[in-house]
C-alpha positions, 0 to 999 in steps of 0.5 A: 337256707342257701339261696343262689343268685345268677346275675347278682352283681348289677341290676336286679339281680343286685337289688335282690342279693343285698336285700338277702344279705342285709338280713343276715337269715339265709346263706347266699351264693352270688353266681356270677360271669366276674369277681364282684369283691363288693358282694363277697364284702357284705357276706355272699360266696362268689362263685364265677362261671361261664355256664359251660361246664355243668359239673361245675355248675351243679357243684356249686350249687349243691345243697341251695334251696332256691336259685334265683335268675336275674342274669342279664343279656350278655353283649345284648345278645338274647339267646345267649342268655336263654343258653345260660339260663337253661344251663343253669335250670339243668344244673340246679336240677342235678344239684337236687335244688328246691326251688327255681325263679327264672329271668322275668324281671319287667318282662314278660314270659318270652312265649315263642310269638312275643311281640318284643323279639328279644323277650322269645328266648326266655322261653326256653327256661320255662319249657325246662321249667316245666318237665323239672319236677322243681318249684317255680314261679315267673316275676312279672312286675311290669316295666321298672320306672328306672327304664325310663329315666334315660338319660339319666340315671334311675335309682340303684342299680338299674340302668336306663334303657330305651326301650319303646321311649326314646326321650333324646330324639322323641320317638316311641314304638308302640308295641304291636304297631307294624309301621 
């Protein structure tokens, strides 16, 4: 089975593709914004894209059971993300793929109203999502504990964040709170 990873080669997106690779059982597929020779190394085809041209996207795509989306915040900007990921849904979509897992990974699923801002274009990918005739499923495991490493670094590949905790100047944002 061919599996695709947008977002492989850091984070969570990491963390999965060398849990697939690892096990030698399904061909994989690294869709990525820059060459990462360390996954091509462990046995992943490595295509590099900018989610612009949905020919292309579609084309590599082709014949991949299941994508994955662990696709970071480019530049921290939130609704270029939903861009790409929908980009990448109507891709799959052309390419006849089976199966869709968009960007949830210790969030949640960005409804329009979500109270962390930076969460609502998620969204998008849901709403194509659902009129796609593809399977899916949303991962929402809750917050990784690396997140609250700051600042230092957690295990892996995931980054410590300031979130809602800021450990350095001892200040927490309670969600919801409008103070």
């Amino acid at each position: 089975m061919k599996i695709a990873i947008a977002g492989a080669s850091s984070g969570v997106g990491r963390h999965i593709a060398e849990a697939i690779l690892s096990r030698k059982t399904h061909t994989t597929l690294a869709i990525l914004r820059k060459p990462c020779p360390e996954l091509e190394s462990q046995g992943a085809r490595v295509i590099v894209t900018d989610y612009s041209s949905s020919d292309a996207l579609s084309s590599a795509l082709e014949s991949a059971h299941t994508v994955i989306c662990a696709m970071g915040m480019a530049g921290g900007d939130p609704s270029l993300l939903a861009k790409n990921e929908v980009a990448l849904v109507h891709a799959a979509i052309k390419a006849g793929v089976k199966r869709f897992v968009p960007t949830g990974w210790a969030g949640t699923d960005g409804g329009k109203d979500d109270f962390i801002e930076a969460y609502r274009p998620k969204y998008a990918a849901i709403e194509a999502l659902q009129t796609s005739g593809m399977e899916w499923s949303f991962p929402m495991n809750g917050m990784f504990l690396n997140y609250f490493a700051a600042p230092k670094p957690g295990n892996g590949y995931l980054r410590p964040g300031k979130f809602w905790i800021d450990y350095e100047n001892c200040t927490a944002t309670i969600p919801g709170d409008k103070r």
